[in-house]
PyMOL Python script that loads the backbone (N, CA, C, O; Angstrom):
from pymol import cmd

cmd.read_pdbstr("""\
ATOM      1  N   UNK A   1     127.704  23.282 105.003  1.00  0.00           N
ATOM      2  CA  UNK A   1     128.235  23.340 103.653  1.00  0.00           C
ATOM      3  C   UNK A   1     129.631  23.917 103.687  1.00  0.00           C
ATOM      4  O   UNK A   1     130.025  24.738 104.516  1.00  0.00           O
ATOM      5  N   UNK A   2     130.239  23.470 102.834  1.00  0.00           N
ATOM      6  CA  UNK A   2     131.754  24.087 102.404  1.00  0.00           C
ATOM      7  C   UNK A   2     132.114  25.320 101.402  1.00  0.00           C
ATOM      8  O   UNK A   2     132.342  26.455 101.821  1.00  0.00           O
ATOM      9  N   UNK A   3     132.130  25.074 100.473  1.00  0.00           N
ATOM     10  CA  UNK A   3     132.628  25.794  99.359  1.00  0.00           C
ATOM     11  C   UNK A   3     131.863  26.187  98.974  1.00  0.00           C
ATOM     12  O   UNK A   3     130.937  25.383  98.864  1.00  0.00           O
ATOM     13  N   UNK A   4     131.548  27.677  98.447  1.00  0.00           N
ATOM     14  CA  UNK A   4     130.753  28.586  97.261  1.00  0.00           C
ATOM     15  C   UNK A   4     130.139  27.515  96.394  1.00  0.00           C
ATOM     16  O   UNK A   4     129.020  27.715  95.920  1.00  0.00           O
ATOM     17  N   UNK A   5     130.724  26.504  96.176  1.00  0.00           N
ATOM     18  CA  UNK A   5     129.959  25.486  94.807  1.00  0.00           C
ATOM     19  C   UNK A   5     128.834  24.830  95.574  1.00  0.00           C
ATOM     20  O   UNK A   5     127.604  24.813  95.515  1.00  0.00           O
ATOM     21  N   UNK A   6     129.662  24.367  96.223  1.00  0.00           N
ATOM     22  CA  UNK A   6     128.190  23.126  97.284  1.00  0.00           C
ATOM     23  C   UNK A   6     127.360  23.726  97.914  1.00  0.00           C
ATOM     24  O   UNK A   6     126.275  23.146  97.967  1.00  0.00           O
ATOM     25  N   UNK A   7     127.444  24.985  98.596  1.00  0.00           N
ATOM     26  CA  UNK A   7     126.196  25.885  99.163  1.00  0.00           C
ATOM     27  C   UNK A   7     125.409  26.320  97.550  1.00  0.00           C
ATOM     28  O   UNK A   7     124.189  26.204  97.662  1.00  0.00           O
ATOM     29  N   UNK A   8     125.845  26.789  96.095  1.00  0.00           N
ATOM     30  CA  UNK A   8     125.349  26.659  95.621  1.00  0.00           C
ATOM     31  C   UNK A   8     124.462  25.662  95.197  1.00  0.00           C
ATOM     32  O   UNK A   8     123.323  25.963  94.839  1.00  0.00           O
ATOM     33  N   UNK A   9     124.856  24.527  95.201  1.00  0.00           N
ATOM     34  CA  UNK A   9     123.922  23.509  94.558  1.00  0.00           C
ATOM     35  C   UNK A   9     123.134  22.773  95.525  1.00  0.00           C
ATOM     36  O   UNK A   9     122.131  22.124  95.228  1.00  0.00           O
ATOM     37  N   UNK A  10     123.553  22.877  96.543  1.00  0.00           N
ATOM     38  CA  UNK A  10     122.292  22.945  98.226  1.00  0.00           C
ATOM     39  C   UNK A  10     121.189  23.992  97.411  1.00  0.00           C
ATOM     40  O   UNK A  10     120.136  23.715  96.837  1.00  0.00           O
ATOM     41  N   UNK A  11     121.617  24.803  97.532  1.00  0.00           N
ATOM     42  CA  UNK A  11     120.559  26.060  97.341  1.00  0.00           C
ATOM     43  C   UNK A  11     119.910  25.587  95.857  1.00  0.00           C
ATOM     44  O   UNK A  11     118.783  26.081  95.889  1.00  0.00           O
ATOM     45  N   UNK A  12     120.044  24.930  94.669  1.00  0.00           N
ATOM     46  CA  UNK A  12     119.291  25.010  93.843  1.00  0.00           C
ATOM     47  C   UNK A  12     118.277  23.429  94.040  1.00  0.00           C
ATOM     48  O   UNK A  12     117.165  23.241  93.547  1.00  0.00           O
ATOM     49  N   UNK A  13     119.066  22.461  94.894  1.00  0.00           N
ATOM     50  CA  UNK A  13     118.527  21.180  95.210  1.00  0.00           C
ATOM     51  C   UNK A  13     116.828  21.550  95.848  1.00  0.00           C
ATOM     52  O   UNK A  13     115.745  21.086  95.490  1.00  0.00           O
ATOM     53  N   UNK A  14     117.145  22.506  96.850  1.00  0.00           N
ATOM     54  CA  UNK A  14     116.031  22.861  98.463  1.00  0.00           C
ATOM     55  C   UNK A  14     115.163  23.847  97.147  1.00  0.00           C
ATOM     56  O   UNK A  14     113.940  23.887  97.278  1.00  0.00           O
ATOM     57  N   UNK A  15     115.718  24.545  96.032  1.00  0.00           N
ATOM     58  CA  UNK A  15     114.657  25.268  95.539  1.00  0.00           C
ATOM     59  C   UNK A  15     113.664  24.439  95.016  1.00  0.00           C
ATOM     60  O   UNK A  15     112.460  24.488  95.269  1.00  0.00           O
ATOM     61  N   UNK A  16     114.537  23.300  93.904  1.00  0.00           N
ATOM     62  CA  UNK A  16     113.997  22.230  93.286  1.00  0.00           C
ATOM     63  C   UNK A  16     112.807  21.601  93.933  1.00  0.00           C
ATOM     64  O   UNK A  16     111.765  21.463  93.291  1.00  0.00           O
ATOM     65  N   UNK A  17     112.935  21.136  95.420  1.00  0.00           N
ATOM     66  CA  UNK A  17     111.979  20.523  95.997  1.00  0.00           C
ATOM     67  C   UNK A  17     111.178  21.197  96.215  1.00  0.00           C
ATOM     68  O   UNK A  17     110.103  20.677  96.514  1.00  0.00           O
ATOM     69  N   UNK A  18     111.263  22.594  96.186  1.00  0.00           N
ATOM     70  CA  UNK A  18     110.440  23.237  96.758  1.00  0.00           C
ATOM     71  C   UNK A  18     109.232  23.330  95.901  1.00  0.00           C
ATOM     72  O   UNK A  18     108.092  23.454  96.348  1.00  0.00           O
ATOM     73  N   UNK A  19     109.615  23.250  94.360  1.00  0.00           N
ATOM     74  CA  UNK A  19     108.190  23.311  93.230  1.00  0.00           C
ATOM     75  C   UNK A  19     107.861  21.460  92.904  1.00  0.00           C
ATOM     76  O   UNK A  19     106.937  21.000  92.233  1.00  0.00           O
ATOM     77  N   UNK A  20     108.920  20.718  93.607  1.00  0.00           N
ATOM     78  CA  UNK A  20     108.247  19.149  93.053  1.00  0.00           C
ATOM     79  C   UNK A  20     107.058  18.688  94.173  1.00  0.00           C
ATOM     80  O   UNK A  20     106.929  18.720  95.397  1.00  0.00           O
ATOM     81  N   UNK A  21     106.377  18.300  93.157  1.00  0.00           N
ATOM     82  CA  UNK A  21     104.718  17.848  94.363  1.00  0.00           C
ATOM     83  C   UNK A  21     105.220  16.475  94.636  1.00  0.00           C
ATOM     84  O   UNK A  21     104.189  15.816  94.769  1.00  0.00           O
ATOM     85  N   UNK A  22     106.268  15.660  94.796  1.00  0.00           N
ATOM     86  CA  UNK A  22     106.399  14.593  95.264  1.00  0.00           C
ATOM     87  C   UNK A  22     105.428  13.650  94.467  1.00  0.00           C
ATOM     88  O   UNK A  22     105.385  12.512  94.934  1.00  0.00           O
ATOM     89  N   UNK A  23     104.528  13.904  93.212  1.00  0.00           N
ATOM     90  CA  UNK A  23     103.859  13.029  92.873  1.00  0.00           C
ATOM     91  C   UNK A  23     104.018  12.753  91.379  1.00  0.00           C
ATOM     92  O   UNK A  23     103.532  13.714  90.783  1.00  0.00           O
ATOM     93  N   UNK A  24     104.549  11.740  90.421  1.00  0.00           N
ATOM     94  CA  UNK A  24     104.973  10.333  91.203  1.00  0.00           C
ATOM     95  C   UNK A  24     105.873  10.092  91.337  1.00  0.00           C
ATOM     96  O   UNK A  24     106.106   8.937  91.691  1.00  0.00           O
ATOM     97  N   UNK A  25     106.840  10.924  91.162  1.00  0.00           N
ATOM     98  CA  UNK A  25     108.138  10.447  92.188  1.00  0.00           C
ATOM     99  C   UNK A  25     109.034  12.634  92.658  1.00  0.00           C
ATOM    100  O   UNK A  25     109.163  13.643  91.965  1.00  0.00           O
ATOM    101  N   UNK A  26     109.328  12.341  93.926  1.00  0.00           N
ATOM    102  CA  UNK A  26     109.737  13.391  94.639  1.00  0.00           C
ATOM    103  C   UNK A  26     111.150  13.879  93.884  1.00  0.00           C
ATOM    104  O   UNK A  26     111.711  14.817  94.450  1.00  0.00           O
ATOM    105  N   UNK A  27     111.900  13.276  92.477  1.00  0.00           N
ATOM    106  CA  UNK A  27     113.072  14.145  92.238  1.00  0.00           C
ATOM    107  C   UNK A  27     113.021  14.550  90.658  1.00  0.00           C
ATOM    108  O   UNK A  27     113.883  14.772  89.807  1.00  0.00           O
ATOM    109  N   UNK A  28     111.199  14.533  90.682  1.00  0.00           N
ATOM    110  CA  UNK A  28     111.205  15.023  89.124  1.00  0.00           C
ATOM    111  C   UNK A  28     109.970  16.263  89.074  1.00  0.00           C
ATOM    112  O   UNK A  28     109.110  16.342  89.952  1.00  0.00           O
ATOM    113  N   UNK A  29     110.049  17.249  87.839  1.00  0.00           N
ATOM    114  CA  UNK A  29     109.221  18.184  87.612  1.00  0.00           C
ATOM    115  C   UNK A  29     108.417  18.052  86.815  1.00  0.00           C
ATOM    116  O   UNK A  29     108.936  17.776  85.733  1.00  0.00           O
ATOM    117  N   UNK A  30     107.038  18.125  86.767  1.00  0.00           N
ATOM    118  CA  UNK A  30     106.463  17.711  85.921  1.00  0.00           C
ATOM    119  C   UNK A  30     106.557  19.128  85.090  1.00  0.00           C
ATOM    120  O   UNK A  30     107.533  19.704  85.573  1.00  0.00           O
ATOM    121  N   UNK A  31     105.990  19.940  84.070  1.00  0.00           N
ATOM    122  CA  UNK A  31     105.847  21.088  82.793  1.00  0.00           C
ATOM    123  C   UNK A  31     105.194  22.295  83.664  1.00  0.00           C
ATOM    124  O   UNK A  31     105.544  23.474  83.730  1.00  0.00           O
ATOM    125  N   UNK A  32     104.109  21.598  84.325  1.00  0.00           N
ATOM    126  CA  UNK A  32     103.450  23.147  84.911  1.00  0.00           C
ATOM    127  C   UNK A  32     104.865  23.413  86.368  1.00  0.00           C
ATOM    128  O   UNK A  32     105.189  24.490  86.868  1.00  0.00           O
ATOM    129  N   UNK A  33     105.222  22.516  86.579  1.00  0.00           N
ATOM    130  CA  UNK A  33     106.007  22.908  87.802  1.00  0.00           C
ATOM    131  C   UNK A  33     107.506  23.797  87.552  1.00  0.00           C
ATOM    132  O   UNK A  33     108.038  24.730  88.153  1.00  0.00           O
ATOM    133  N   UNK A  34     107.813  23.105  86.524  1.00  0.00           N
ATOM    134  CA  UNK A  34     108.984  23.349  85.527  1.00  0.00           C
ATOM    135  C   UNK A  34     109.385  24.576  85.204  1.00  0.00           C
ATOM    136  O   UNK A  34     110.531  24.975  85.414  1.00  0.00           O
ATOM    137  N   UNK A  35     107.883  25.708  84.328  1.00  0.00           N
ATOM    138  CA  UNK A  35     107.589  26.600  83.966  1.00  0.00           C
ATOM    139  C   UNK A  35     107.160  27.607  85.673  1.00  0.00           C
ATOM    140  O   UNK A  35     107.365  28.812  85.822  1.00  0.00           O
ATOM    141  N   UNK A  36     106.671  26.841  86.528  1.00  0.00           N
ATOM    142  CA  UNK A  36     106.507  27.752  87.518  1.00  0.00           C
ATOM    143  C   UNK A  36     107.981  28.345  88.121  1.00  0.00           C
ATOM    144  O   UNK A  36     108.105  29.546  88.360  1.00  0.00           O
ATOM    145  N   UNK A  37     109.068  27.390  88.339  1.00  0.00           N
ATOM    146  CA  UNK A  37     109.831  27.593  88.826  1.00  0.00           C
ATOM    147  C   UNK A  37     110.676  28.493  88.162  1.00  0.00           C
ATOM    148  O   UNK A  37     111.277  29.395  88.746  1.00  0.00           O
ATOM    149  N   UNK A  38     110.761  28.200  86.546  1.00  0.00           N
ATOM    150  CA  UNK A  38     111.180  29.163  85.996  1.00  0.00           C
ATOM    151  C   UNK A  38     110.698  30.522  86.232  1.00  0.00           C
ATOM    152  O   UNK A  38     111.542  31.322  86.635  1.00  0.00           O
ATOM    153  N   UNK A  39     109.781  30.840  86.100  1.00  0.00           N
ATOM    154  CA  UNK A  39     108.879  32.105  85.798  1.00  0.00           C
ATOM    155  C   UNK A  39     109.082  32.979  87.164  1.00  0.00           C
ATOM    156  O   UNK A  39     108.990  34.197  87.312  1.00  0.00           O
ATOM    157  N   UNK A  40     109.362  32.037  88.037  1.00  0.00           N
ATOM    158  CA  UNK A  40     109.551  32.829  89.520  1.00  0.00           C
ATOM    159  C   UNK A  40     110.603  32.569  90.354  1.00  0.00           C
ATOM    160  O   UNK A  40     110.521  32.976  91.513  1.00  0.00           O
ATOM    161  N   UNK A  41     111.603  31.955  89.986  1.00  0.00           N
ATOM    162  CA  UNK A  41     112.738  31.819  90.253  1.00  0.00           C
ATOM    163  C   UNK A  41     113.859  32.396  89.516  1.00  0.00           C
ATOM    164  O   UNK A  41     114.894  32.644  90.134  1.00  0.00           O
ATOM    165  N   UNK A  42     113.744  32.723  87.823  1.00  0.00           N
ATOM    166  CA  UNK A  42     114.592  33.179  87.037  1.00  0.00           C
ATOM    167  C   UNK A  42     113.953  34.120  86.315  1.00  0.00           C
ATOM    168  O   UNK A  42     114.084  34.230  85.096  1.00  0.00           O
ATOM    169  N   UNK A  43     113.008  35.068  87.244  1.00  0.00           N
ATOM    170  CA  UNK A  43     112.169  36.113  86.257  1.00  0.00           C
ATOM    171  C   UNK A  43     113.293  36.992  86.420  1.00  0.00           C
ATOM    172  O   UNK A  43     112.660  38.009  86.136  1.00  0.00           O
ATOM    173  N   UNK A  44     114.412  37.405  86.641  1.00  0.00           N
ATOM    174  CA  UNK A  44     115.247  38.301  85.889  1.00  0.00           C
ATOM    175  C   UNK A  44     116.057  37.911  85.067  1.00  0.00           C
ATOM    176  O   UNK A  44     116.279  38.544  84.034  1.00  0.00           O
ATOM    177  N   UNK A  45     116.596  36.901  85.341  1.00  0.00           N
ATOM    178  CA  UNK A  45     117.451  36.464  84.133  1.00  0.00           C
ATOM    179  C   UNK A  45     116.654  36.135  83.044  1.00  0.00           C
ATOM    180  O   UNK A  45     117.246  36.255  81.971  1.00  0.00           O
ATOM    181  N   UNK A  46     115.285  35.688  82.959  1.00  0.00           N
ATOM    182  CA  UNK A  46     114.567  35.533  81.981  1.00  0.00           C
ATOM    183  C   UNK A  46     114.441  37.106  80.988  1.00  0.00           C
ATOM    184  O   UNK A  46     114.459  37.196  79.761  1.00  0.00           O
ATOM    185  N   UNK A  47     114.339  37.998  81.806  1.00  0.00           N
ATOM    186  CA  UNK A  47     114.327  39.343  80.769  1.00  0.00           C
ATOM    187  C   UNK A  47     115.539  39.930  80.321  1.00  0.00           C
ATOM    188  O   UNK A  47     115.463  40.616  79.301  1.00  0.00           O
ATOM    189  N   UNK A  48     116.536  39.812  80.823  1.00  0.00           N
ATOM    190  CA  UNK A  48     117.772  39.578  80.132  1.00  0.00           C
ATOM    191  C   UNK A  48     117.591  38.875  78.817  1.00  0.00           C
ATOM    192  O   UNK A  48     117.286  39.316  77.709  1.00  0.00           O
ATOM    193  N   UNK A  49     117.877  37.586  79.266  1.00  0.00           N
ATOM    194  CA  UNK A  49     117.746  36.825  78.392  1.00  0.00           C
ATOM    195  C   UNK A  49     116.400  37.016  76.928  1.00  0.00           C
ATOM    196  O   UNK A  49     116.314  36.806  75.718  1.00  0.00           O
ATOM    197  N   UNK A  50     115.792  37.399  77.759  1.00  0.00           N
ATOM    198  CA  UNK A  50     114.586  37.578  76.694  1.00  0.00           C
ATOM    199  C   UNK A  50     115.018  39.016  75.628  1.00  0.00           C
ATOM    200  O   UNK A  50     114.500  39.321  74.554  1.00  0.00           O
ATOM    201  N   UNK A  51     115.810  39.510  76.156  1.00  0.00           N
ATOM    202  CA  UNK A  51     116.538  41.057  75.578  1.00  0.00           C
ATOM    203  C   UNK A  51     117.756  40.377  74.654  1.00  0.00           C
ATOM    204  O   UNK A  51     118.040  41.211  73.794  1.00  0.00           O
ATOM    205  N   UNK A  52     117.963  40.079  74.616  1.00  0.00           N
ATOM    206  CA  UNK A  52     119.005  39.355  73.837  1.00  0.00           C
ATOM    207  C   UNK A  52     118.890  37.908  72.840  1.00  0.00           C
ATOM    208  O   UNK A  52     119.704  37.430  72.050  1.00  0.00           O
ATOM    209  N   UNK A  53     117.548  37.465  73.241  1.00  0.00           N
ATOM    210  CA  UNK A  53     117.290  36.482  72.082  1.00  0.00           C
ATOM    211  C   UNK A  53     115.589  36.611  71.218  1.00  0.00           C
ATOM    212  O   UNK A  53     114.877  37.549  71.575  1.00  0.00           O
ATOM    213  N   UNK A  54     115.296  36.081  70.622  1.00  0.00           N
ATOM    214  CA  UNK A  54     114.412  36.139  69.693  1.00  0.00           C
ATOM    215  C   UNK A  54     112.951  35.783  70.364  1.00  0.00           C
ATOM    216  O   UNK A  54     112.949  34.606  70.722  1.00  0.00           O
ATOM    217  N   UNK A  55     111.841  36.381  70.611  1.00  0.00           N
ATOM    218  CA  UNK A  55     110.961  35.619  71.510  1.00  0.00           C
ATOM    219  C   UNK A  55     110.228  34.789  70.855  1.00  0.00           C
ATOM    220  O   UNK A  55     109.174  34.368  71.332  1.00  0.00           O
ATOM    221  N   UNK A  56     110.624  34.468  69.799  1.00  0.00           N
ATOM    222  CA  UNK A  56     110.070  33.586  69.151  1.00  0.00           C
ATOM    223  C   UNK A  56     110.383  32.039  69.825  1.00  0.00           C
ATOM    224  O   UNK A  56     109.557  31.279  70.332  1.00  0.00           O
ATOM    225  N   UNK A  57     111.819  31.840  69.661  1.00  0.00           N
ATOM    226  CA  UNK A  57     112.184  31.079  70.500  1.00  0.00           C
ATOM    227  C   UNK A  57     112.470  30.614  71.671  1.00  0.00           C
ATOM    228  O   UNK A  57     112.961  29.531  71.989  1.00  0.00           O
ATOM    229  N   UNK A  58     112.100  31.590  72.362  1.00  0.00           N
ATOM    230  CA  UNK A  58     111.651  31.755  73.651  1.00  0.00           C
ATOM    231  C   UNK A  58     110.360  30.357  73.482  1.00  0.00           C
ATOM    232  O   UNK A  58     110.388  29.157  73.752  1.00  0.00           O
ATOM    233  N   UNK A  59     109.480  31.142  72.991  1.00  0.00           N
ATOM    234  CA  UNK A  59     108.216  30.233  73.016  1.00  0.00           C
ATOM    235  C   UNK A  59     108.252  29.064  72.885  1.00  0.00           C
ATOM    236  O   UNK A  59     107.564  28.350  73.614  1.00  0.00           O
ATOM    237  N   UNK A  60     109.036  28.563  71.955  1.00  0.00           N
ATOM    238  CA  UNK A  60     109.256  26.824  71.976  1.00  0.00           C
ATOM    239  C   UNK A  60     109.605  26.294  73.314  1.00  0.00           C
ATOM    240  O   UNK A  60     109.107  25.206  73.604  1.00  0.00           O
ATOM    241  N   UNK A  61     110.204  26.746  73.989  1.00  0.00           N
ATOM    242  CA  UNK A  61     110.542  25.916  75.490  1.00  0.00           C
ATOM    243  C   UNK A  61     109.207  25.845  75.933  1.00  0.00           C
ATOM    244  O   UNK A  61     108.898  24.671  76.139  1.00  0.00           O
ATOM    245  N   UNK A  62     108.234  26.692  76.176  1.00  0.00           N
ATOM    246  CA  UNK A  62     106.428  25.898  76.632  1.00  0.00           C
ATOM    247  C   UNK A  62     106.231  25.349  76.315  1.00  0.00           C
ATOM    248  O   UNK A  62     105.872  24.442  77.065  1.00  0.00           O
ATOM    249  N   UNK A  63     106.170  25.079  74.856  1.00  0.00           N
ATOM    250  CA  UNK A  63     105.081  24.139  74.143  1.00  0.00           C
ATOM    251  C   UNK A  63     105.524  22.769  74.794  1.00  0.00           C
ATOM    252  O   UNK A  63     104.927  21.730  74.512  1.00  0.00           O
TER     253      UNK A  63
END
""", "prot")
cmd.dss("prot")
cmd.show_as("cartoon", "prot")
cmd.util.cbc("prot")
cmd.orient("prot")
């Protein structure tokens, strides 16, 4: 890799795959995978974030 940008987006590509089950197709997330990756990939920025906005609306992104 080259630049700070492209090792970044290497690094979020290899995370990506890392929660897609390849089933039925290997470059998409299905909701439970979606929410996993969130929940354990951005559990700090999520409480930030959750400190600064309404958790109400928080909640709409699950449903």
């Amino acid at each position: 890799m080259g630049n700070p940008l492209e090792t970044a987006l290497d690094t979020v590509i290899n995370v990506f795959h890392q929660y897609s089950t390849h089933k039925p197709h290997p470059d998409k997330l299905n909701n439970g995978e979606l929410k996993q990756l969130i929940e354990k990939e951005l559990a700090e920025f999520l409480k930030v974030s959750l400190m600064e906005t309404d958790s109400a609306q928080c909640e709409v992104v699950w449903k």
